[in-house]
C-alpha positions as CSV (number, residue, x, y, z in Angstrom):
1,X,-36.9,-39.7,-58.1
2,X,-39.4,-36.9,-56.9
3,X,-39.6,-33.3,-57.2
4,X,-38.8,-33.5,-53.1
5,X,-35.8,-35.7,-53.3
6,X,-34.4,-33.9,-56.3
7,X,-34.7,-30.7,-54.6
8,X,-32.7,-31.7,-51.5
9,X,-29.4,-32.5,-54.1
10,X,-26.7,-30.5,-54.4
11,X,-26.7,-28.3,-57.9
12,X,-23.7,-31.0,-58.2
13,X,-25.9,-34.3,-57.7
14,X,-28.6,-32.8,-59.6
15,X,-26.8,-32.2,-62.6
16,X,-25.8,-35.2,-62.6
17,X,-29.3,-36.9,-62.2
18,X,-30.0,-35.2,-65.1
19,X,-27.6,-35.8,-67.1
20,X,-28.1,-39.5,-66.3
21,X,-31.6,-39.3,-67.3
22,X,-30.2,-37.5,-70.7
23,X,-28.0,-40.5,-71.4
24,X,-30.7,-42.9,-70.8
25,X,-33.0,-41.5,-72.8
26,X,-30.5,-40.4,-75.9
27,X,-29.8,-44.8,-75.5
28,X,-33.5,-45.3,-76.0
29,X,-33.9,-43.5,-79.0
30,X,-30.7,-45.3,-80.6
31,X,-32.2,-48.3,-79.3
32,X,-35.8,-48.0,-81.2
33,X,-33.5,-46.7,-84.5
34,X,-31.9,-50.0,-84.1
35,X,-34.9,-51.9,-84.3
36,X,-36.7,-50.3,-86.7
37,X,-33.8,-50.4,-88.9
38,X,-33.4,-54.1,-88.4
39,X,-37.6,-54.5,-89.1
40,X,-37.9,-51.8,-92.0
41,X,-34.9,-53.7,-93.7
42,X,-36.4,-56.8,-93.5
43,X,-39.4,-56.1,-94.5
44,X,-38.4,-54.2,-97.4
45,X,-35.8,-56.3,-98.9
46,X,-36.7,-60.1,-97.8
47,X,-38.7,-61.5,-100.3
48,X,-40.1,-65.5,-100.3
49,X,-36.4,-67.0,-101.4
50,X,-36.7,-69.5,-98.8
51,X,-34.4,-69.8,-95.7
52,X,-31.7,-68.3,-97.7
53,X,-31.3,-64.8,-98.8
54,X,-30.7,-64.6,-102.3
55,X,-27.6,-61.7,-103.9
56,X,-30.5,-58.9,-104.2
57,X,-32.2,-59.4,-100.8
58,X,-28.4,-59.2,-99.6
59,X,-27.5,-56.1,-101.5
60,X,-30.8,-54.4,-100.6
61,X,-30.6,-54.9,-96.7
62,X,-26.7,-53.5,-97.2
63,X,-27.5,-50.5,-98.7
64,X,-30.9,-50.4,-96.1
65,X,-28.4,-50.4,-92.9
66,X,-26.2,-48.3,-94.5
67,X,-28.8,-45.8,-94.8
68,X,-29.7,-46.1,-91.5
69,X,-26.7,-46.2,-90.5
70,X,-25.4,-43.3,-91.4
71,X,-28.7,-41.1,-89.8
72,X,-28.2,-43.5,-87.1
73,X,-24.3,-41.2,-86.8
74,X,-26.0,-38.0,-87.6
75,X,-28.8,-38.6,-84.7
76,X,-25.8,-40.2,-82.1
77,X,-23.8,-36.7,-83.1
78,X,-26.6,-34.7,-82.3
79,X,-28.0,-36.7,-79.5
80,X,-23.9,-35.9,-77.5
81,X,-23.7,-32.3,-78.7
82,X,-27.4,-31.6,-76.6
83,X,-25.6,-33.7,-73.9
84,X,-22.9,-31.3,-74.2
85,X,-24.8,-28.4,-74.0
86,X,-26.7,-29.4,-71.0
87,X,-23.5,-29.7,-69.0
């Protein structure tokens, strides 16, 4: 949308435009924490067992997503409290 369009909204529709483009990007950035998780884990724990992962590999990437995990709630708390504040 261009600076034109968006200025013949309502306060109403623009607000909501925006917030829109808030909750699109806040689901991007959760999106890229997902997959660097998923490829920092690997690659840190996953070692040359073969096709299986062996009982450390399997503890390590645990304990990796739960690391991530919980920044991952930290960052999503954060992320709705700006949404919140921009409403």
């Amino acid at each position: 949308m261009d600076a034109n369009a968006l200025n013949q909204l309502t306060p109403e529709q623009r607000q909501q435009v925006m917030m829109k483009a808030q909750q699109e990007a806040n689901q991007q950035i959760m999106q890229g924490m997902l997959e660097k998780m998923i490829s920092t884990c690997f690659n840190k724990c996953t070692g040359t067992s073969g096709d299986r992962l062996d009982n450390r590999e399997q503890g390590c990437l645990a304990q990796c997503q739960d690391r991530y995990l919980d920044v991952r709630q930290q960052v999503q708390e954060a992320l709705q409290k700006r949404e919140g504040d921009a409403v």
